[in-house]
N, C-alpha and C positions, 0 to 999 in steps of 0.2 A: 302734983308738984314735982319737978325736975329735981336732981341732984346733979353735982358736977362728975364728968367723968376722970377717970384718973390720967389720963395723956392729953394735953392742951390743946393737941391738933389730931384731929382724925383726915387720913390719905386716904381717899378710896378713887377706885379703877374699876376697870371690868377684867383688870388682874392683867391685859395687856402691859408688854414691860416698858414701849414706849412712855404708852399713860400714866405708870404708877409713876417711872423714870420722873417727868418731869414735875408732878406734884410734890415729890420728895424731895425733890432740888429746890420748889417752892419754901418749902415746909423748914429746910433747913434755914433757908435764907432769911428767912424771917425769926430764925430764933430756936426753932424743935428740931433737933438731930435726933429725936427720938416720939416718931409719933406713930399715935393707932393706925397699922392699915388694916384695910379692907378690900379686899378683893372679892368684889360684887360675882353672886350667880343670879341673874334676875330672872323672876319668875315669867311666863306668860300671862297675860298679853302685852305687861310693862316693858318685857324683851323688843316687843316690836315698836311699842308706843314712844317709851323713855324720849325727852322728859318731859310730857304732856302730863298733867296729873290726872288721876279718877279717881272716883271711890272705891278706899281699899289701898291706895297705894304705898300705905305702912308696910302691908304685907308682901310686897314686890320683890325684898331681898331676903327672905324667909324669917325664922324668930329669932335669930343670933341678934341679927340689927334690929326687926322691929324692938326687943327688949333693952336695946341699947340706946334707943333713941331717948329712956328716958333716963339716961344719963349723958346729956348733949356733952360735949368739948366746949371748948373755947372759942374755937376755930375750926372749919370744916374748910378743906379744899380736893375738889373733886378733881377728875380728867376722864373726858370721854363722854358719849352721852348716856350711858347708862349710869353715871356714877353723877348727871346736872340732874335726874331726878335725885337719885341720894339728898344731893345739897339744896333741894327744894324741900323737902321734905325736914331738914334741918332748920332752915330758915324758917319756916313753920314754927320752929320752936323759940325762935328768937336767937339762933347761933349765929354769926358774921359767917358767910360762906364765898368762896372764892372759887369759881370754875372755870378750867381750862380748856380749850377750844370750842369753837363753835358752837352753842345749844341748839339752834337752828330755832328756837323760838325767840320773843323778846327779853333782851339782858334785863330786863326788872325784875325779875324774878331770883335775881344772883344780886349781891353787893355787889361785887367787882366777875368781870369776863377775860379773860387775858387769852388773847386769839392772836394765831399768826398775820401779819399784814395783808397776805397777799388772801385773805378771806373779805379783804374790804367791808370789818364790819367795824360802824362808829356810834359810838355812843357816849354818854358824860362817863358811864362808871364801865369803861372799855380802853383794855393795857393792850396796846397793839406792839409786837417783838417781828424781828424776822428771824425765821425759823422754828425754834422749838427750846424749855427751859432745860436744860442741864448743867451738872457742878462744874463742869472743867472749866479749871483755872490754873495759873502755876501752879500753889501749894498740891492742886490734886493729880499734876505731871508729876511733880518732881518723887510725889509717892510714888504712880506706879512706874518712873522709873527704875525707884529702888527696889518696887518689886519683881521687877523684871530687869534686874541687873544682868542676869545672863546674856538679852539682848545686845550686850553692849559687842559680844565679840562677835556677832554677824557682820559680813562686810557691808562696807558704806561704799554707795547709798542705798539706804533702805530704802524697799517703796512697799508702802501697806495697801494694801485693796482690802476695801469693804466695800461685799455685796449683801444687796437687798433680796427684793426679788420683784418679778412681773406685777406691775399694775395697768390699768387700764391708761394710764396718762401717758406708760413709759416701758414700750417692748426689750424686755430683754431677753431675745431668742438667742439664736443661733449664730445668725449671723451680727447679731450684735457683740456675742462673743467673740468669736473670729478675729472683728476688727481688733478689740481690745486686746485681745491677746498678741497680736501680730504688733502691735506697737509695744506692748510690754518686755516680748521678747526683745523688739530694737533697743529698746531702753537698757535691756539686761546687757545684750552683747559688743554694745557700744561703752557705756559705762562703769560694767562688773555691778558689783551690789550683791541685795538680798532681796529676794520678794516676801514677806508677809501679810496672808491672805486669813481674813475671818467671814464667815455667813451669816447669815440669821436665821432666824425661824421659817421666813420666806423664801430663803433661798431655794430653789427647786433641787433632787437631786443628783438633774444630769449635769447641772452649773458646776458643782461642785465635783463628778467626777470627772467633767473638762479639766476642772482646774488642776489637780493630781496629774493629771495624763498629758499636759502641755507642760506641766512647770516639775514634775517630779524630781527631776533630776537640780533644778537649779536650789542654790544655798537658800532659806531660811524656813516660812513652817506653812500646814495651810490646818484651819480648824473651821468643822462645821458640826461639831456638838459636843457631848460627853463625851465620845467613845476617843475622842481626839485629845483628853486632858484636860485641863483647869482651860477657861477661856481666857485666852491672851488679848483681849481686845485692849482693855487696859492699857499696854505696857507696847499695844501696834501703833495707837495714838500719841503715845510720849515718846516713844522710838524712832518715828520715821521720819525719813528726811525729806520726803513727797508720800501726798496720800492721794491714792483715788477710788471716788466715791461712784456708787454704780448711781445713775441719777432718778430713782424712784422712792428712795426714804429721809423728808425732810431730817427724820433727827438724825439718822450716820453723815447729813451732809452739817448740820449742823455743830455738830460734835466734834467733825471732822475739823470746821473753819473753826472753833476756838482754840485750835492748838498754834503753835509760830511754821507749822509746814505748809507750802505752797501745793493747795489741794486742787485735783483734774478731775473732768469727771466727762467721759466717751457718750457723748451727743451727736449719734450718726445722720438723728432725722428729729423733725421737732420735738419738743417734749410740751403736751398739753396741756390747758386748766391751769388752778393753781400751781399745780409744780411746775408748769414753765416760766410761770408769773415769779415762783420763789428761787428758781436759778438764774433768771435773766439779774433779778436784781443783785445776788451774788455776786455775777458776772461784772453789774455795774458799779458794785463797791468795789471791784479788782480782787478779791477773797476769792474767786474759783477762775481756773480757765480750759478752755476744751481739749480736750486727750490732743497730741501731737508725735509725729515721730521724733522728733529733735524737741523735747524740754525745753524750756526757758525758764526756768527756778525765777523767784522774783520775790524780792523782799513782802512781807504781812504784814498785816495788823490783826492780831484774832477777836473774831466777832463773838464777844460776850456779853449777852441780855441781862442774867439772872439779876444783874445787882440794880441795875434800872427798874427793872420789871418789879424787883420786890420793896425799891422805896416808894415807886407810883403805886403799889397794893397795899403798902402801909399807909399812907396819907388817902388814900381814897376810903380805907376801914377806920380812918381816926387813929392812926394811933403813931407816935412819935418815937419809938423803941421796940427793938424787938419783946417776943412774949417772957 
């Protein structure tokens, strides 16, 4: 016999920060601002399998979770595929489980699947979003503007760059650099401004010491980890007055269109697959448009899913109010 656990909602990931990102965005929006994560180390063979089940596959996420399984949550919502075995294995128990992107096998196995459009997967109990779930919204600018009030005395216009890094859909070499930077700089010495630059985990290291060695000398900041300070990415998003997105990670582009800035993003040569399916359609809601040496600022609408996506997740789980 089960007992109940003591957090309504269990978050789990494979500790990826995109994946936990949007689960928690999930989890909020539905009511828990405070829920169990778990960030998954899966064992082999389920490392490769996930989320196929076999026998044995209690033991996938070592004893921490198998012994927590028998204190199921309320709610499980996963993100990623090592974490749609988690929520299979949940469901198992009779817990309402909700998983984010993709499973690659059939959505029955999940109450509800909430997958980006441009995965063209349909089914009854299937929350199709473009792009990816995260909080931004006013209330969560107007915080970190206040907490990056210092920004305020960099000169305008701001322009934030967030970079990703190489993926197979979307080369960002060298000469992909170049181009970008050659129009940033037009941008700077036509305009004046500030440039504010953040990376990621993908970012490569020579990206980022381009970016130091082109832009050193001009006003505002550039951060690509610890060693750089607290991460400003927060306070680059509520600050800028143009952002541009390097075009290989749905959620910085996603992130980037819920804010009110007219977001660009340097598309020298095609961008393939999915991600060119998920920035054509950007392009066609007018929310992005491609790097140019002359700007054309142009009024927005920000593209915010989370609050869509989480009342098609509550009426698909039955339930009419938050937890």
């Amino acid at each position: 016999m089960t007992t109940s656990s003591a957090h309504a909602t269990w978050v789990i990931s494979d500790g990826a920060a995109g994946n936990e990102r949007q689960a928690l965005a999930l989890a909020e929006a539905l009511g828990d601002a405070a829920p169990r994560v778990w960030r998954l180390r899966t064992r082999y063979p389920w490392r490769w399998l996930a989320p196929h089940r076999l026998p044995g596959a209690q033991a996938a996420f070592g004893r921490e979770f198998m012994r927590a399984l028998a204190a199921p949550p309320a709610l499980a919502i996963g993100c990623g595929r090592q974490a749609a075995l988690a929520t299979r294995l949940l469901r198992e128990r009779g817990v309402p489980v909700v998983q984010i992107l993709n499973p690659r096998i059939g959505t029955a196995h999940w109450d509800v699947v909430v997958t980006p459009t441009h995965d063209a997967l349909t089914a009854a109990n299937v929350v199709r979003l473009s792009g990816s779930l995260h909080p931004i919204d006013d209330a969560w600018l107007a915080r970190a503007r206040r907490e990056f009030a210092r920004f305020a005395a960099l000169p305008a216009p701001r322009i934030g760059l967030l970079l990703g890094g190489p993926v197979r859909a979307a080369r960002l070499d060298a000469a992909w650099w170049d181009g970008l930077a050659e129009m940033l700089m037009h941008w700077l010495e036509r305009d004046g401004g500030s440039l504010l630059v953040t990376g990621s985990r993908r970012t490569p290291a020579w990206l980022a010491e381009a970016v130091r060695e082109r832009f050193g000398q001009a006003p505002g900041l550039h951060w690509f980890g610890a060693t750089d300070g607290p991460n400003p990415y927060p306070g680059i998003l509520a600050w800028s007055d143009r952002l541009v997105v390097s075009p290989d990670s749905v959620n910085l582009l996603s992130e980037a269109c819920a804010t009110r800035a007219p977001v660009y993003v340097h598309m020298p040569g095609p961008v393939r697959g999915r991600h060119g399916e998920f920035l054509h359609d950007l392009v066609v809601r007018a929310r992005i448009r491609p790097m140019k040496f002359c700007p054309g600022d142009w009024p927005v609408t920000p593209l915010r899913e989370l609050p869509r996506v989480a009342a098609e997740v509550r009426r698909l789980l039955g339930r009419s109010s938050p937890l």
